[in-house]
C-alpha positions in Angstrom: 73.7 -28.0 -11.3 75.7 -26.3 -8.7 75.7 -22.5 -9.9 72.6 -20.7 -9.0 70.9 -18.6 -11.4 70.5 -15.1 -10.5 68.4 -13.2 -13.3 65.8 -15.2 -16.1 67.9 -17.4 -18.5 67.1 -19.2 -21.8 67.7 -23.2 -20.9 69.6 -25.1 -24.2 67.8 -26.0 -27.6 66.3 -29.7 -27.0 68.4 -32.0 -29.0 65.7 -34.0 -30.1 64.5 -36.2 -33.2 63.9 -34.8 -36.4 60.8 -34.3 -37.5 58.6 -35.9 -40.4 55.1 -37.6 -40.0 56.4 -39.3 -36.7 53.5 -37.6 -34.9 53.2 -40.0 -32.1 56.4 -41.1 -31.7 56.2 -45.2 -32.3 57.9 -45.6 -35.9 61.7 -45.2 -34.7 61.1 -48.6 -33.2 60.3 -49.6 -36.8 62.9 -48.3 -38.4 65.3 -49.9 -36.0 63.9 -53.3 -36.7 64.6 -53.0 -40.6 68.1 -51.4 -40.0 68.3 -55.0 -38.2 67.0 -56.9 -41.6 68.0 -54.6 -44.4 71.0 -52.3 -43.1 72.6 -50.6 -45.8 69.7 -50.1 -47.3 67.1 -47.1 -47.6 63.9 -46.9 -49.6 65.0 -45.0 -52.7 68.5 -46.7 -53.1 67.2 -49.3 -55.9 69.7 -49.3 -59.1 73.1 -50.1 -59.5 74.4 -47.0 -61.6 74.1 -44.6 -59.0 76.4 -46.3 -56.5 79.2 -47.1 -59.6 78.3 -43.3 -60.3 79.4 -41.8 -57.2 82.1 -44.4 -56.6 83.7 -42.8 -60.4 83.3 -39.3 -58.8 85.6 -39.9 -55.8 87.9 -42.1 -57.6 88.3 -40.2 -60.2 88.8 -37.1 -57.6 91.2 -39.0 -55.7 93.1 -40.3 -59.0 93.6 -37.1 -60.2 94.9 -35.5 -57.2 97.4 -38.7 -56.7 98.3 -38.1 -60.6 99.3 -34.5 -60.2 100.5 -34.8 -56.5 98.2 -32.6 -55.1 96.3 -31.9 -52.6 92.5 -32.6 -52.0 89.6 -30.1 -50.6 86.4 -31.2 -50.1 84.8 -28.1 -51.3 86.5 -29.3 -54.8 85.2 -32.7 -54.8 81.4 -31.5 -53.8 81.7 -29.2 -57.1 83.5 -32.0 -59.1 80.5 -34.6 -57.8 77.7 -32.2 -58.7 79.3 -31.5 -61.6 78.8 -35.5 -62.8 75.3 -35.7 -61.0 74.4 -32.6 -62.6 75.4 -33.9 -66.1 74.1 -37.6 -65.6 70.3 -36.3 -64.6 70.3 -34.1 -67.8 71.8 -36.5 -70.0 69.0 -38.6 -69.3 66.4 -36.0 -69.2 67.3 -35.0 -72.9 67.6 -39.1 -74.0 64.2 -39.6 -72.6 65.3 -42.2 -69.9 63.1 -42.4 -66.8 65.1 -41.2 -63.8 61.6 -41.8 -61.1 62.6 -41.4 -57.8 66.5 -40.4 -58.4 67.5 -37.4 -57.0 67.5 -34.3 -59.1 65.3 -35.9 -61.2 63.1 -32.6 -61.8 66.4 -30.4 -62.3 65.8 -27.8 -64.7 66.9 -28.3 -68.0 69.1 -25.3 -69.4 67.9 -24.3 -73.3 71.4 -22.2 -73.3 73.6 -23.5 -75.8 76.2 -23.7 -72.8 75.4 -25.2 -70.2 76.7 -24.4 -66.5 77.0 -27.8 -64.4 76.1 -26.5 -60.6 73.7 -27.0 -59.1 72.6 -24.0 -58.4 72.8 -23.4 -62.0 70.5 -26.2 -62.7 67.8 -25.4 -60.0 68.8 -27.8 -57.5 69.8 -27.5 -53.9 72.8 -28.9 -52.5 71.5 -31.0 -50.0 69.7 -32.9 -53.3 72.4 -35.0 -54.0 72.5 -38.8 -54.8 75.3 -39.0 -51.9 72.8 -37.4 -48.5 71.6 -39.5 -46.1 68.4 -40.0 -47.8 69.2 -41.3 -50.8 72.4 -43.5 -51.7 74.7 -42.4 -49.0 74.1 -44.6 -46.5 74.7 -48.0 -48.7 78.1 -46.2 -50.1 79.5 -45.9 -47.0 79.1 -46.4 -43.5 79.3 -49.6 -41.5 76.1 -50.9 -42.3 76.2 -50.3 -45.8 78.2 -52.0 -48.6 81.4 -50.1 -47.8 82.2 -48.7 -51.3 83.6 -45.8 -50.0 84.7 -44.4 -46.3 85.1 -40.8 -45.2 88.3 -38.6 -45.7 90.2 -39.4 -42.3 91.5 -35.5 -42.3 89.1 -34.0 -45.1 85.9 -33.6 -43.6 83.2 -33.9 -46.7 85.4 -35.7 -48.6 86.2 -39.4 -49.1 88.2 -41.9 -50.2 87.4 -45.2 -51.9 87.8 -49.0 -50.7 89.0 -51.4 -52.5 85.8 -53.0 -53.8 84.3 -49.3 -54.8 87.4 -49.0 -56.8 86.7 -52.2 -58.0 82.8 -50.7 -58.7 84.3 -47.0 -60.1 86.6 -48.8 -62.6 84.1 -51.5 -63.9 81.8 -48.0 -64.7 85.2 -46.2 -65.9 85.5 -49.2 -68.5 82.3 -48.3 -69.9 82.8 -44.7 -70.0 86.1 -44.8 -71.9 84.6 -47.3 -74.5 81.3 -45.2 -75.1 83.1 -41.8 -74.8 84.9 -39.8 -76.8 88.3 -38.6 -75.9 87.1 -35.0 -75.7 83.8 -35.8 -73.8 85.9 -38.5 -71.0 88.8 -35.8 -70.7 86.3 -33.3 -69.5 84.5 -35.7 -67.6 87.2 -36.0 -65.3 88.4 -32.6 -65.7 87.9 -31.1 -61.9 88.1 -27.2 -63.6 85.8 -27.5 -66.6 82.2 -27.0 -65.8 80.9 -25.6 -68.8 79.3 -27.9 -71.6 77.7 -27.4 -75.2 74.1 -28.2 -74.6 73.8 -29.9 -77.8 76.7 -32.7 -76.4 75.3 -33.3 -73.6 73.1 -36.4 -74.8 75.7 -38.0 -75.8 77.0 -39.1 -72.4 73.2 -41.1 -71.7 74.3 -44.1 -73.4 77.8 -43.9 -71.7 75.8 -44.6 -68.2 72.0 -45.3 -69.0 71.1 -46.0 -65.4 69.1 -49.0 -66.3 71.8 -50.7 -68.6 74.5 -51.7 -65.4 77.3 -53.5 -67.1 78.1 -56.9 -66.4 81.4 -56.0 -64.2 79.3 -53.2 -62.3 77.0 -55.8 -61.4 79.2 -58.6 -60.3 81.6 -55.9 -58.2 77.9 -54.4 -56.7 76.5 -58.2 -55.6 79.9 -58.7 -53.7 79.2 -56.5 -51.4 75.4 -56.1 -51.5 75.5 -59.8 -50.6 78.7 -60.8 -49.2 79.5 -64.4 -48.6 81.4 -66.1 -45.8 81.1 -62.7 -44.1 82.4 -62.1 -40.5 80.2 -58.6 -40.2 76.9 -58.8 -38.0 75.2 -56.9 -40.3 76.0 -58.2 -43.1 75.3 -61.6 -42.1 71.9 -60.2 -40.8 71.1 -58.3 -44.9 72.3 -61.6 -46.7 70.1 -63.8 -44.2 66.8 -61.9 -44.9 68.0 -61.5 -48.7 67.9 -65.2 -48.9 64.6 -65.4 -46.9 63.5 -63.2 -50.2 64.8 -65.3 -52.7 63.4 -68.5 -51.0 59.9 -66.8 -51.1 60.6 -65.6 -55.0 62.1 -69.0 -56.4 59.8 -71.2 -54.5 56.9 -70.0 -56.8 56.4 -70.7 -60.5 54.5 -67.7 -60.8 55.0 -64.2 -61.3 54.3 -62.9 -57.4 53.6 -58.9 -56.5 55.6 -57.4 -53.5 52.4 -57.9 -51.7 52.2 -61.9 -52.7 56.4 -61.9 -51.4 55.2 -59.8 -48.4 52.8 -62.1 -47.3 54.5 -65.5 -48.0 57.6 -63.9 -46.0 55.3 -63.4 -43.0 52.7 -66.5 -42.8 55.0 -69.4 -44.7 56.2 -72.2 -42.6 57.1 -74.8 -45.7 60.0 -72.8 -46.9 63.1 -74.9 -46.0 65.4 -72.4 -44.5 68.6 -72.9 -42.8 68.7 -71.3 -38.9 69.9 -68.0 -39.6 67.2 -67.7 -42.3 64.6 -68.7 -40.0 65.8 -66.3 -37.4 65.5 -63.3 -39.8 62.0 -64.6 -41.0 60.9 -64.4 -36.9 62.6 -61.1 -36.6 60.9 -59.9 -40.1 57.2 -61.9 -38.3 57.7 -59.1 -35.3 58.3 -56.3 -37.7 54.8 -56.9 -39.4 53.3 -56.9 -35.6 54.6 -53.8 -35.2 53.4 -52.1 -37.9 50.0 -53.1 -37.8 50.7 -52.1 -34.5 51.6 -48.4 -35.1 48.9 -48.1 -38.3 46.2 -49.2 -35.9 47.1 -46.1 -33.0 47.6 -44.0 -36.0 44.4 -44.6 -37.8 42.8 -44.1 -34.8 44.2 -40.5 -34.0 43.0 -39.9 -37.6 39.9 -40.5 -36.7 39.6 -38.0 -34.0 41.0 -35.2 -36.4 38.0 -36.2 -38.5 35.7 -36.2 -35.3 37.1 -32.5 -34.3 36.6 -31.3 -38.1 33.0 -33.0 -39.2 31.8 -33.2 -36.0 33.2 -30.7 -33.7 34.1 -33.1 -30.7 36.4 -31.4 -28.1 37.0 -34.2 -25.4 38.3 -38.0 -25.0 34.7 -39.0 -23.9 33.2 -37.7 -26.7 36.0 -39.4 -29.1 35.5 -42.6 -27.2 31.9 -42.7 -27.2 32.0 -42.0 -31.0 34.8 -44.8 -31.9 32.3 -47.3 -29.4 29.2 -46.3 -31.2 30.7 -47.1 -34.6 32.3 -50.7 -33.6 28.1 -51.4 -32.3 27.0 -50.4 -35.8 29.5 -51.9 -37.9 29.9 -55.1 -35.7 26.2 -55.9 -34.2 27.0 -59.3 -33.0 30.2 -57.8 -31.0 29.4 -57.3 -27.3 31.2 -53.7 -26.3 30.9 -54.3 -22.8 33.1 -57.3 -23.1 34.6 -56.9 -26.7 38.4 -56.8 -25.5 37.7 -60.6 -23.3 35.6 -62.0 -26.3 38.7 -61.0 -29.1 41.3 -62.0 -26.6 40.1 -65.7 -26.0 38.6 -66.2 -29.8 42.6 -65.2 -30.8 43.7 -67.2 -28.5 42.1 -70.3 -29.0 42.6 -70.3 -33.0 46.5 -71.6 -32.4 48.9 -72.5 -29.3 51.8 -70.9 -30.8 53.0 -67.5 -33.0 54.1 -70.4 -35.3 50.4 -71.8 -35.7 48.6 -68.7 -35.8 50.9 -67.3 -38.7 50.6 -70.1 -40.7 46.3 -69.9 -39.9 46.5 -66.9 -41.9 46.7 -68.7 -45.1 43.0 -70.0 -44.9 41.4 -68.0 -42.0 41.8 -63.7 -42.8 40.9 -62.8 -39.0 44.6 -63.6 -38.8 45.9 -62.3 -42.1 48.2 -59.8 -40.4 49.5 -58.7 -43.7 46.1 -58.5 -45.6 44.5 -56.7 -42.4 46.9 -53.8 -42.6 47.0 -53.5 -46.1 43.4 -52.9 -45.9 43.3 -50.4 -42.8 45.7 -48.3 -44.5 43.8 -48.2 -47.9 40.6 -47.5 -45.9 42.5 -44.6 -44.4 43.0 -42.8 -47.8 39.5 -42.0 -47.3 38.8 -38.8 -45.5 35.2 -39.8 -44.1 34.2 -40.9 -40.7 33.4 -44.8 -41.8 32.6 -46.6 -38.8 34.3 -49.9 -40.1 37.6 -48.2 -39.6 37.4 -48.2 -36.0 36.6 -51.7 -35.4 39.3 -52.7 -38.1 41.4 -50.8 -36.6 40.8 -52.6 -33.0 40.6 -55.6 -34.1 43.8 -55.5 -35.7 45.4 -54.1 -32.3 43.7 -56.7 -30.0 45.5 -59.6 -32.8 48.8 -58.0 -32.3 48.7 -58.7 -28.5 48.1 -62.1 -28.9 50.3 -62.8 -31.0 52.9 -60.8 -28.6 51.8 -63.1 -26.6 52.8 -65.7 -28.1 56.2 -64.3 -28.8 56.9 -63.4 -24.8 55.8 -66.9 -24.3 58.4 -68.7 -26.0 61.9 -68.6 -24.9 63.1 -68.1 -28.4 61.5 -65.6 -29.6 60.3 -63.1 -26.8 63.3 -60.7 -27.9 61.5 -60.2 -31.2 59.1 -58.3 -29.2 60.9 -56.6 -26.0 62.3 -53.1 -26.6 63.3 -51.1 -23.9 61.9 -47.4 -25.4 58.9 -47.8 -23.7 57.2 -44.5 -23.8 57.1 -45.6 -27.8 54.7 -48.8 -26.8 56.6 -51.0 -27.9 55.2 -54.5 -28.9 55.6 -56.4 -25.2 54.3 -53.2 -23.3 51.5 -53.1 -25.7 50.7 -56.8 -25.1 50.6 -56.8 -21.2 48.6 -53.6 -21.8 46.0 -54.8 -23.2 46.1 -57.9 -21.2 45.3 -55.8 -18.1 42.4 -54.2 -19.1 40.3 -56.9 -21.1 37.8 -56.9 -18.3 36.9 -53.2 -19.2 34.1 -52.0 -21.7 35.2 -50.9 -24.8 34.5 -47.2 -24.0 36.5 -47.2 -20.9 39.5 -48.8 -22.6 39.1 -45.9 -25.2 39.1 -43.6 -23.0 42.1 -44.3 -21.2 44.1 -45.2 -24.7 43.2 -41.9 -26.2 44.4 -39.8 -23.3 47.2 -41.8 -22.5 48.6 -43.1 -26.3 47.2 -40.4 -28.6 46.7 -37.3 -27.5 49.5 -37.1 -24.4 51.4 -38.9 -26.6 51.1 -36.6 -29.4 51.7 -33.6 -27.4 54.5 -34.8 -25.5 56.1 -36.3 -28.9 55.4 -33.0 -30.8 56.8 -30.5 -28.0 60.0 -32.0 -27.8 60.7 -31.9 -31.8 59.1 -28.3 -32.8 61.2 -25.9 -33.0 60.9 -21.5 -33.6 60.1 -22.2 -37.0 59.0 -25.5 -37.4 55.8 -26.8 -35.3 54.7 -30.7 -35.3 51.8 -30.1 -33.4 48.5 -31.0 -35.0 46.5 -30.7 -31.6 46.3 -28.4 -28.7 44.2 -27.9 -25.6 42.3 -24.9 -25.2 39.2 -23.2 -23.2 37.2 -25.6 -26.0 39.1 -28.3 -25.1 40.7 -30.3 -27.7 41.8 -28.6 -30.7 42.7 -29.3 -34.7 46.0 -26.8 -35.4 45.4 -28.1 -39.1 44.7 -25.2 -41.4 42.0 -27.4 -43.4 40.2 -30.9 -42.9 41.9 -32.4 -45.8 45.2 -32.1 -44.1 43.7 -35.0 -41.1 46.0 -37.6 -41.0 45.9 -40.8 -43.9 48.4 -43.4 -42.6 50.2 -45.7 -44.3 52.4 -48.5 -44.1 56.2 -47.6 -43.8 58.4 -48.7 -46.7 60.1 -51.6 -45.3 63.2 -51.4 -48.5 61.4 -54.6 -49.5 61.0 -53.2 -53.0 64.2 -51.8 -52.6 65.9 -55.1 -52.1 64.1 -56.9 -54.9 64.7 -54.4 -57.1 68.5 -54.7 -56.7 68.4 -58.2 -56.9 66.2 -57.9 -60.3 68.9 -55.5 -61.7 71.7 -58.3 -60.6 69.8 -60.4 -63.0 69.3 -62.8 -59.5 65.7 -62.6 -60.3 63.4 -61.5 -63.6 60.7 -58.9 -63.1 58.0 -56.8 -65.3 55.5 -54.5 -65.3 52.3 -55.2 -65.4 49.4 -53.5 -67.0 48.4 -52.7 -63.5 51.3 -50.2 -62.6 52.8 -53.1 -60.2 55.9 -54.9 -60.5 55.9 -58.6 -60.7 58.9 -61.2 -59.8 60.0 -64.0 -60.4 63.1 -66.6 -59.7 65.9 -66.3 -61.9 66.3 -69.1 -64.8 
């Protein structure tokens, strides 16, 4: 900086992360390692209509304007799109057709007997749209999705289609012009016309049930959901882990839960894979580590939001004392003095490689990585102070490091587990770590991981995100010491698992009719290979 500043000055907004429940910083790491498995996909993103929906809306934009040799503006085609959005959500709203999870879902249903498609109109914002980031955007276009469409080289907010979403818009155009009237398909694709009879609009619901695909839509959606012979990293990286699925679904007779595919994906060393299946079952292996991983550090900040609310603890010695007094009572026969050594070497000794100590988690549940964190995270729906937590939630963090370990160890594999963002504690840092300081009691390790992993790297995580109207601190330090900024206890942090677009991928694959699925009597969906 070579001019000097001569008065006080404001220094530049940070241009940091967004926000969300990201309150210590560790689960970009995560979400990196499933764009490498599952790019394309997201976890809402799970039925075929939608993409041959928004495919229609910006062929038939593009269509019309080529028709009539006129020009396109992309404040037109948003109108035009929510238009069609608009009327597809009510459509099926009136029909009585689940719409879960689709955006705009829960947009207000007008009792007018014209209605006005906007979205305003219809209670919905703008950014609610089937084509944001969040929702089916990111498989519609973009590199790493299925490149239906592509944005408008000179339009910005508008796009154009490739050849395979034409393919996708026309196989959905089909439909439309056989289940439509003339009247209701001319002002479907009027662009001018956004006024409707109320009592017409149900009509359109069989046109484009969103859980009857056609048989074209489905075929031109597979192509590119699961392209063959492709030359495209990525999409040699989503096919390889899509067949890694399959291989787990049709190598069971059974019906098998997402948590059964989960867990055969992660421990299974019978399934005969070829090697660029097996590399995206390792890679898939070091994505469970790290989750458990971040659970584990998050469960434990938890924790101390519970100790500052129930029991009014201000410092990391208190915290640490607490979380060492619980692992005594909940594990009498563990040593804390020498806890960290004594887990260390029993890991260690159960198998000589990440390839043994996997598959040992079929029989042995000390190293049922899956199971574990399933478990933690259902524990942590539970606002109490239950002492098992803790040592759950250690244990499960001293089994990650060894099986790091194992990783780093083997040529092959150590770039599973090596990522360069190291102030997230990433899965190789965590390992050496921990490593370092086996030889020290259990309360001093606490100590030192609370400071230095929860609480600085809270506040340093949080600082950089908030923003003049938006805070993401839930501590502070004060004359008290630490503080809860949480307006009431039942706001202390419950962690979960992150969706991993597991359920997102098997439920695409189910509507491809590539496997079968139901649901159960218990609320879960069950799968099954394709006869």
């Amino acid at each position: 900086m070579n001019a000097i500043a001569h008065a006080p000055f404001f220094l530049p907004p940070h241009k940091g992360e967004p926000g969300g429940v990201d309150y210590l910083g560790l689960r970009a790491i995560n979400l990196e390692m499933m764009d490498e498995l599952l790019p394309g996909l997201n976890n809402v993103a799970n039925r075929i209509r939608p993409f041959s929906l928004l495919a229609w809306t910006i062929w038939a934009y593009e269509d019309s304007h080529r028709e009539h040799g006129t020009l396109m503006a992309a404040k037109e085609y948003a109108l035009f799109r929510e238009k069609i959005e608009a009327l597809f959500i009510m459509s099926h709203q009136l029909a009585g057709i689940s719409l879960t999870g689709t955006a705009g879902a829960q947009q207000r249903i007008d009792q007018r007997k014209l209605t006005t498609l906007k979205f305003p109109s219809m209670g919905r914002q703008h950014a609610n749209s089937l084509i944001n980031a969040v929702n089916y955007g990111p498989g519609l276009k973009g590199n790493s999705g299925y490149q239906f469409a592509y944005s408008h080289p000179e339009i910005p907010q508008a796009f154009l289609v490739t050849k395979a979403g034409a393919r996708l818009a026309l196989a959905l155009d089909e439909r439309l012009r056989k289940k439509l009237s003339d009247t209701n398909y001319a002002f479907l694709r009027a662009l001018d016309d956004f006024e409707i009879s109320t009592e017409n609009v149900e009509a359109f619901a069989t046109a484009w049930n969103i859980e009857k695909p056609s048989k074209q839509e489905k075929i031109q959606f597979f192509s590119r959901f699961y392209p063959t012979n492709s030359s495209v990293p990525q999409e040699q990286e989503r096919s390889a882990t899509l067949d890694l699925i399959l291989a787990v679904v049709n190598s069971n007779s059974e019906y098998q839960t997402v948590g059964d595919i989960r867990r055969t994906m992660t421990m299974s060393n019978s399934l005969d894979l070829p090697d660029d299946v097996v590399r995206a079952q390792w890679r898939w292996r070091a994505l469970q580590l790290r989750q458990a991983q971040r659970l584990a550090l998050e469960s434990l900040f938890g924790y101390i939001e519970r100790c500052i609310w129930q029991e009014d603890m201000h410092s990391t010695l208190q915290y640490a004392a607490r979380m060492t007094e619980a692992v005594s009572s909940s594990r009498p026969t563990w040593d804390v003095n020498s806890v960290l050594a004594d887990r260390l070497a029993q890991f260690s000794g159960m198998a000589a490689s990440a390839h043994a100590l996997f598959e040992s988690g079929w029989t042995n549940s000390e190293c049922d990585i899956v199971s574990l964190s399933a478990d933690l995270a259902q524990e942590m729906k539970n606002l109490s102070l239950k002492d098992d937590v803790i040592a759950q939630a250690l244990d499960l963090l001293i089994l990650v490091s060894v099986f790091t370990e194992h990783f780093l160890s083997d040529h092959d594999l150590k770039k599973y587990v090596i990522n360069r963002s190291t102030t997230r504690l990433p899965l190789d840092a965590w390992a050496i770590m921990v490593r370092s300081r086996s030889g020290e009691s259990l309360q001093v390790f606490l100590e030192q991981l609370i400071e230095t992993w929860l609480i600085s790297q809270h506040l340093g995580v949080a600082a950089s995100r908030s923003s003049l109207d938006s805070s993401r601190m839930r501590l502070s330090i004060d004359d008290a010491g630490i503080s809860s900024l949480l307006e009431a206890e039942s706001q202390c942090w419950s962690p979960g698992l992150t969706a991993d677009r597991v359920i997102t991928a098997l439920s695409l694959l189910s509507e491809c009719g590539k496997i079968e699925s139901y649901l159960g009597e218990d609320n879960q969906i069950y799968y099954l290979g394709s006869t």
